[in-house]
C-alpha positions in Angstrom: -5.3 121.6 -139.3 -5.3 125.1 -138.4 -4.3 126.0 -134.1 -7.3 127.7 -132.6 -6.7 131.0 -130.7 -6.7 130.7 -127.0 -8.3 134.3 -125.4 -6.6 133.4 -122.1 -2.9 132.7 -123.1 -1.2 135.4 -121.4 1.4 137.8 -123.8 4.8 136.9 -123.7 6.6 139.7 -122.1 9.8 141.8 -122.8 12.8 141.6 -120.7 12.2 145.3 -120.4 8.8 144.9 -119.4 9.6 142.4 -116.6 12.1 144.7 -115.1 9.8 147.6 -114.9 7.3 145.3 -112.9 9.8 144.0 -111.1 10.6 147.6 -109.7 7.2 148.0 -109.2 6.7 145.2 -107.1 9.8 145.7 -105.1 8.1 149.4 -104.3 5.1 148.2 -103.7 6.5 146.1 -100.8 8.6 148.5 -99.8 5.5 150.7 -98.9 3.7 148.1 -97.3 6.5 147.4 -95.1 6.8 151.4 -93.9 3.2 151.6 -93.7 3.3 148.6 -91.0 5.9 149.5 -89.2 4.3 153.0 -88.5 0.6 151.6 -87.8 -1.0 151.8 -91.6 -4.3 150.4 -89.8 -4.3 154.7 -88.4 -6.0 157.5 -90.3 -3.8 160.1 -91.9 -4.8 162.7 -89.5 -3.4 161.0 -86.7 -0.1 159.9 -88.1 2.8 161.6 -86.1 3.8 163.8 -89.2 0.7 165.3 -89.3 0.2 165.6 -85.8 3.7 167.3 -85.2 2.7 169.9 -88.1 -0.9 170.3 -86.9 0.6 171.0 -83.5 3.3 173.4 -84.8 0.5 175.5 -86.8 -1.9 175.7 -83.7 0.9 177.0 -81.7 1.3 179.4 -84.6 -2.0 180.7 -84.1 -1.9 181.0 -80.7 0.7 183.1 -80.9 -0.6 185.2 -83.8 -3.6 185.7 -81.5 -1.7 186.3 -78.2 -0.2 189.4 -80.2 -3.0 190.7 -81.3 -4.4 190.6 -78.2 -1.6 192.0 -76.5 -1.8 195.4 -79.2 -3.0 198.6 -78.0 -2.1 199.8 -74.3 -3.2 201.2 -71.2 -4.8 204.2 -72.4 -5.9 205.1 -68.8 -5.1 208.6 -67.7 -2.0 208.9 -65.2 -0.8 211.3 -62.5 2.5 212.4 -62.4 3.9 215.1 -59.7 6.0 217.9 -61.1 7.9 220.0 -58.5 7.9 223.8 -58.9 11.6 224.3 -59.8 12.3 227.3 -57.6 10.4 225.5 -54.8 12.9 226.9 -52.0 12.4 230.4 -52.8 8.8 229.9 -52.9 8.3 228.6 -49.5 10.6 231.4 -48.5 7.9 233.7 -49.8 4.4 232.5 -48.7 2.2 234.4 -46.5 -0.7 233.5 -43.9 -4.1 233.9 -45.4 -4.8 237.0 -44.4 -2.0 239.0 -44.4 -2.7 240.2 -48.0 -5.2 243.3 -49.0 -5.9 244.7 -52.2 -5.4 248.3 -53.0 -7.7 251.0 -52.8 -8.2 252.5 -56.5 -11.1 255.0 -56.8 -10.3 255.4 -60.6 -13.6 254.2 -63.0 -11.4 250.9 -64.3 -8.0 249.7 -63.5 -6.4 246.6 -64.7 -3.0 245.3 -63.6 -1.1 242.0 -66.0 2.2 240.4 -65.1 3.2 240.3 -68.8 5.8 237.6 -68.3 3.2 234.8 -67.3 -0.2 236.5 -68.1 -1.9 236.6 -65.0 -4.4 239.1 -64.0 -3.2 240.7 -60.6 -5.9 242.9 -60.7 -9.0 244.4 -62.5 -11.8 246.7 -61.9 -14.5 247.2 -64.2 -12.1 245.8 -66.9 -14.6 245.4 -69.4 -16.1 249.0 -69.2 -15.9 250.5 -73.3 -14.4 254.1 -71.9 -12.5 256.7 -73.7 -9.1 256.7 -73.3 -7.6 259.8 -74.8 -3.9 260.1 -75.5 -3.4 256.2 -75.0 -4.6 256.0 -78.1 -1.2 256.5 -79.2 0.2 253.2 -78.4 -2.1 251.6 -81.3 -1.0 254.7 -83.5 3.0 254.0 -82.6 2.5 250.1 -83.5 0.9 250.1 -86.7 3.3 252.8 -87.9 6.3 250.8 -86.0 5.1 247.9 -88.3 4.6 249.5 -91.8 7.4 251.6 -92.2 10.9 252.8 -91.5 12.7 254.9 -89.1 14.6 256.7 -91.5 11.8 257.1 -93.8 10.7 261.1 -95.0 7.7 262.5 -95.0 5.9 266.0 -96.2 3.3 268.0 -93.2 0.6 268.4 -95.0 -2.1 271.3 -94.2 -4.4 268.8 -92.4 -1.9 267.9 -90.1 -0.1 271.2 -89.2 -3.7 272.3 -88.0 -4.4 269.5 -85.8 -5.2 271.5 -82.7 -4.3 271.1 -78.7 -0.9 268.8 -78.0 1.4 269.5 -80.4 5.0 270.3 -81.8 3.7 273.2 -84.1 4.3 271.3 -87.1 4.1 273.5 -90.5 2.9 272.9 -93.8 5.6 271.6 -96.5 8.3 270.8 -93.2 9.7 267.3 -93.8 10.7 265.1 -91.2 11.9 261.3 -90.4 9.5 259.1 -89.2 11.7 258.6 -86.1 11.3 262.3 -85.3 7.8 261.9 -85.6 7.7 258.9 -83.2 9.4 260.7 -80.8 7.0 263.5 -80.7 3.8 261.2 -80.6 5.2 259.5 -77.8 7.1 261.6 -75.6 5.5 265.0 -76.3 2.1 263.2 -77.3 1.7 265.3 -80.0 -1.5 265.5 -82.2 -0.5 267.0 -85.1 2.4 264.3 -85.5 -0.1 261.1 -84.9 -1.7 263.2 -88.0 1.2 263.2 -90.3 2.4 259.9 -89.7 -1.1 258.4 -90.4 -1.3 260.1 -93.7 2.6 259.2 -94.1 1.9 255.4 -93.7 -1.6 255.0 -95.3 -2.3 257.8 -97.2 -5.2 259.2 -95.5 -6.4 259.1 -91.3 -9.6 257.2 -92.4 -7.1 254.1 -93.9 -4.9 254.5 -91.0 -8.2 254.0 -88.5 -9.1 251.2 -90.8 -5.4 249.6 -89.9 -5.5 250.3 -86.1 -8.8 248.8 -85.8 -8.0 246.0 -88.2 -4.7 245.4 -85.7 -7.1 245.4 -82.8 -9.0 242.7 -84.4 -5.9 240.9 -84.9 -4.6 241.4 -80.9 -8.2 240.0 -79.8 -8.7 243.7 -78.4 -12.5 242.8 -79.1 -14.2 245.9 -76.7 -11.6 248.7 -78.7 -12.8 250.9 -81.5 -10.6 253.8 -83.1 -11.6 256.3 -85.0 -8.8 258.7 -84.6 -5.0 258.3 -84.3 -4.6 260.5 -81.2 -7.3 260.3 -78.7 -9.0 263.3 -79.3 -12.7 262.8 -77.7 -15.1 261.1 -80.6 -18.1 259.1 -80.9 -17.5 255.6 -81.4 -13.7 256.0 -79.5 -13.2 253.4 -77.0 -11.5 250.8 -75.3 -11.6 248.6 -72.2 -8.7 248.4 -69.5 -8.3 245.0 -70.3 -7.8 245.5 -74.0 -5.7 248.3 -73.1 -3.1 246.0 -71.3 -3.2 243.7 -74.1 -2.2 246.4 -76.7 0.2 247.8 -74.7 2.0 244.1 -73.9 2.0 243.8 -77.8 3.3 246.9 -78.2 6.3 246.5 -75.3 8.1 243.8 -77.2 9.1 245.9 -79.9 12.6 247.3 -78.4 11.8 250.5 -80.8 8.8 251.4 -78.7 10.8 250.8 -75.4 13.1 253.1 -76.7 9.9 255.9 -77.1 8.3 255.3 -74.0 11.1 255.1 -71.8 12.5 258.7 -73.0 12.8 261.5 -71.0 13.1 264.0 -73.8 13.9 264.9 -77.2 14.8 267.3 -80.1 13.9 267.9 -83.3 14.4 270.3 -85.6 12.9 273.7 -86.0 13.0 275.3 -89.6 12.8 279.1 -89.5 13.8 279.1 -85.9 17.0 279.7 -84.0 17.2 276.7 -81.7 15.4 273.0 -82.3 12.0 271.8 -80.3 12.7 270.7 -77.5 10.2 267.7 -76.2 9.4 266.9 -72.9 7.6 263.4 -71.6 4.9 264.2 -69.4 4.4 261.0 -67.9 5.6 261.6 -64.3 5.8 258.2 -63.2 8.9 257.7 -64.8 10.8 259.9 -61.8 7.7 259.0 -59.2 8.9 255.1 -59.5 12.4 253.9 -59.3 11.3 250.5 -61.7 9.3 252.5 -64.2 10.3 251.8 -67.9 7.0 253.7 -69.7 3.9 254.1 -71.3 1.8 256.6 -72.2 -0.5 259.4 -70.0 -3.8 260.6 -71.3 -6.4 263.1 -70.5 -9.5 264.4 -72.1 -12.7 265.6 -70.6 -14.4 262.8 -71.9 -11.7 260.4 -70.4 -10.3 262.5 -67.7 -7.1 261.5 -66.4 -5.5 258.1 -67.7 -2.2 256.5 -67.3 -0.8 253.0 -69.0 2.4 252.4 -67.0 5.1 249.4 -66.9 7.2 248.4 -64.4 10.3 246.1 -64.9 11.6 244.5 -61.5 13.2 240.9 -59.9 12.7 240.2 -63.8 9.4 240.4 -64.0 7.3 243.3 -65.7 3.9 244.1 -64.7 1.5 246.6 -66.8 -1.2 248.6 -65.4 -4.1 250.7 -67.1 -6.0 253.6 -65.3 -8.7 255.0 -66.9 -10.8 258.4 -65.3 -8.3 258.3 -62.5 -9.2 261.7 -61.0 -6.1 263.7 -59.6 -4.5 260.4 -57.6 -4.0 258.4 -60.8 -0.3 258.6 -60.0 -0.4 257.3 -56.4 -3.4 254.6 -57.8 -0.8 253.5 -60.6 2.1 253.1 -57.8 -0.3 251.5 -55.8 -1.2 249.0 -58.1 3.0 248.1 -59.1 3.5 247.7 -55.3 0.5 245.4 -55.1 1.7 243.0 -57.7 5.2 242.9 -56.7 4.9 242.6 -52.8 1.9 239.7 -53.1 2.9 238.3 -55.7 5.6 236.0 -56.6 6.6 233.6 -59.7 6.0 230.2 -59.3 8.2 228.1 -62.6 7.3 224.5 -63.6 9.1 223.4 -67.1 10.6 225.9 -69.6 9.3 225.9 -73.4 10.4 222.5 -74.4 11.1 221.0 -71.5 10.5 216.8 -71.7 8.1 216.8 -68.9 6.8 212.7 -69.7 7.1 210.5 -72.3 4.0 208.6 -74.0 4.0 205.1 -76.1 2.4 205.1 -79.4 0.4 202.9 -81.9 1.6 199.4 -81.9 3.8 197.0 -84.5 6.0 198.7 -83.9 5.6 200.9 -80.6 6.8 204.5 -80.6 7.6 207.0 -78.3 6.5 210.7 -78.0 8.0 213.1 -75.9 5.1 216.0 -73.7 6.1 218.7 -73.9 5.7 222.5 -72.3 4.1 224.9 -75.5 5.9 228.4 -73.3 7.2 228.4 -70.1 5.6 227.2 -67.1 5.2 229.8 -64.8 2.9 231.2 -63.0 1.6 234.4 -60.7 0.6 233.6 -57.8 -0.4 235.8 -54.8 1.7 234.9 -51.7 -1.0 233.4 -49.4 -1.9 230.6 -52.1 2.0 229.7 -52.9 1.0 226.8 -50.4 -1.1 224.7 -53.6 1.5 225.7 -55.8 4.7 223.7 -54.7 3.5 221.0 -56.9 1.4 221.0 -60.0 -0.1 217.7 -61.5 0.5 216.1 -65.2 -1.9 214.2 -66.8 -1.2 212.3 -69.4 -2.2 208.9 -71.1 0.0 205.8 -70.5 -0.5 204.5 -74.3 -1.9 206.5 -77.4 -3.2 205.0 -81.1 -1.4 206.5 -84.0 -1.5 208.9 -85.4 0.0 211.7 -83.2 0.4 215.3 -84.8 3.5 217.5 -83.4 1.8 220.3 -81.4 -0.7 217.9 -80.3 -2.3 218.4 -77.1 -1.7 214.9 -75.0 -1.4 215.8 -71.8 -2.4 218.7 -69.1 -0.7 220.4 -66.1 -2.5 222.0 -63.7 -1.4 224.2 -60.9 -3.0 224.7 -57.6 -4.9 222.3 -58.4 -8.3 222.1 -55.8 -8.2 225.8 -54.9 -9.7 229.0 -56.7 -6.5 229.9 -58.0 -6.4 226.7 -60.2 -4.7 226.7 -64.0 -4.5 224.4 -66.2 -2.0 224.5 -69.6 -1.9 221.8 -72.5 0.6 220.0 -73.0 1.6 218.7 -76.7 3.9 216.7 -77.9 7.2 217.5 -79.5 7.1 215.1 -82.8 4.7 213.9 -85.4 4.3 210.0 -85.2 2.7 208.3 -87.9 2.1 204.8 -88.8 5.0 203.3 -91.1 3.7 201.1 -94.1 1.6 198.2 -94.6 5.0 195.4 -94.6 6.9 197.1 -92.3 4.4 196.6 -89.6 4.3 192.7 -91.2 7.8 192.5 -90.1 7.4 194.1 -86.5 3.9 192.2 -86.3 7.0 188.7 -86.4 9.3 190.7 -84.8 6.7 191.1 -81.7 5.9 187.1 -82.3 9.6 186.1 -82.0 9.8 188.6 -78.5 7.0 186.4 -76.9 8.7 183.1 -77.9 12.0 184.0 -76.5 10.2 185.5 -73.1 8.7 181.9 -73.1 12.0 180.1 -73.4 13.7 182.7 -70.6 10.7 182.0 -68.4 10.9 178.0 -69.6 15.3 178.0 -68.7 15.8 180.5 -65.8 18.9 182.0 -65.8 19.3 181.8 -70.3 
């Protein structure tokens, strides 16, 4: 008789089956007995583990967000005091209100500029478009100055040997240097050579009018137009006192054109003729003032009598302009110098460059930016106001975002500040400061992180 298949006689198992249960088993327990002993009846949430890591990644996040919050700065304005830096010589030198009057000047416009600060120390009618006759030649003397050489040759033509009234009785076919011919423009104020050397440097007068007005354009002389190169009267000839002292500031820091101005005479030679020309400068107030150092007279009946004069004393050169002066355009002009160096004094700040403040920048990480002077910062001012000028104020931003371009303006000084004598000047900075890249500022984003733990753990153990 065949055995019948029981379905629920378990399979004999392998000796290497057994073993692999056992070690399942004995796992098995294993975890069940952690699992007590560290309260399996909790959710996995609250298991110490995960609280310790959830606590560690909130603390994270706070700090992540404490950062943040902390970026940017105080970008309110601040108020810094900057003493004038020749303070003891300026109290020295200030005056009562009152004690100061201004000159009497009966000439139809008169302007007076301290060149080394650019102040106006005195105007009248300084935007009046008046002839100005043989100051014309200032212009004339730069553009040729700035286009061509000293010891450069050049042919009188017919056009210019017959330029009529001032002259040095040029000929037709003489050839001189262009120095010669600066030295007669200037100190004899010769017509005939403002002719030659226009045709010398641009070929005809009408190019060399189209450079001197072009040049005026350049100088912001915006009330000047030329149409000659030596003052003769014309239609459509003018300029304005102030434009005047503009041109003729330009025109003084060329150490050539000193050299013109400032002579007393000269000689050039005199083909055909036993001894040279001898040239003479006509401009008086060379021997009438002890600190004169130039520029140029002038006189036409259009213009009547004009005078552009400089003046170099206690360093500091002043420029006046006369225009229709009548006969006392000498004793106006010395009038005028006296003016500006008896009521006037120099009040100096910061030189050109001078680290007046520094500024932080953009954040992860923070820079620094120096403010800085563009020129020096000086000013003119008259002797009965040097009392608001012993200080001046900077202001100027605690904190600024990136970017920040060199020659930026950041900052302002301002001098005398409240009265009518107030000025104000930009400051900039002295660098360019630009946001570094994208993981750098990862890295000091951390770096700004770690810095706020370790304050906490100082603030946590005093004395660490």
């Amino acid at each position: 008789m065949t055995p019948q298949f029981n379905r629920t006689q378990r399979r004999v198992l392998s000796d290497k089956e057994r073993r692999r249960q056992a070690k399942k088993r004995a796992r098995e327990l294993r975890r069940r007995k952690r699992r007590g002993k560290h309260g399996s009846n909790k959710p996995a949430y609250l298991r110490p583990r995960n609280i310790a890591f959830a606590l560690l990644f909130l603390f994270l996040l706070i700090s992540c967000f404490l950062t943040w919050g902390a970026s940017g700065g105080d970008a309110s304005q601040r108020k810094l005091e900057i003493p004038a830096s020749n303070m003891d010589a300026v109290k020295d030198l200030a005056l009562r209100p009152g004690e100061i009057s201004e000159p009497y000047i009966p000439a139809r416009a008169a302007y007076l500029l301290d060149t080394s600060t650019g102040e106006v120390l005195y105007e009248k009618n300084a935007d009046e478009e008046l002839p100005m006759a043989s100051t014309t030649k200032i212009m004339t003397a730069i553009v040729v100055l700035e286009h061509a050489s000293l010891d450069e040759s050049t042919s009188i033509s017919e056009m210019a040997s017959s330029t009529g009234e001032s002259s040095v009785w040029l000929e037709k076919g003489e050839v001189l240097t262009v120095e010669q011919l600066l030295y007669a423009l200037m100190v004899q104020s010769a017509n005939d050579s403002a002719v030659a050397l226009a045709e010398h440097v641009a070929g005809s007068v009408e190019a060399f009018v189209a450079m001197m007005n072009g040049k005026c354009v350049e100088l912001g002389a915006a009330h000047t137009h030329f149409t000659n190169p030596h003052g003769l009267d014309q239609s459509g000839h003018y300029t304005t006192a102030r434009d005047l002292a503009l041109i003729s500031s330009y025109a003084m820091r060329n150490p050539v054109f000193r050299e013109l101005v400032i002579a007393d005479a000269y000689q050039i030679p005199w083909p055909g003729h036993p001894y040279p020309r001898v040239l003479e400068n006509h401009n008086k107030f060379l021997k009438l003032y002890p600190y004169a150092n130039g520029i140029k007279t002038g006189y036409t009946d259009e213009a009547g009598k004009c005078l552009v004069a400089s003046a170099l004393r206690d360093d500091r050169e002043l420029i006046s302009v006369i225009l229709n002066g009548g006969e006392s355009y000498w004793d106006q002009t010395i009038q005028l110098m006296e003016y500006g160096y008896r009521c006037f004094a120099r009040v100096e700040y910061a030189y050109a460059g001078q680290i007046l403040a520094e500024i932080d920048v953009g954040d992860y990480p923070r820079k620094k930016v120096a403010l800085v002077a563009q020129r020096d910062m000086a000013f003119t001012v008259r002797r009965d106001r040097l009392g608001d000028f012993l200080t001046a104020s900077l202001y100027c931003p605690h904190w600024m975002p990136y970017p920040v371009d060199r020659g930026q303006a950041v900052g302002q000084l301002v001098a005398g500040e409240g009265s009518e004598a107030e000025v104000r000047e930009s400051m900039v900075s002295n660098v360019s400061c630009r946001p570094p890249n994208f993981l750098f500022r990862i890295f000091a984003f951390l770096g700004s992180i770690l810095g706020m733990w370790w304050r906490w753990i100082r603030w946590l153990v005093p004395g660490l």
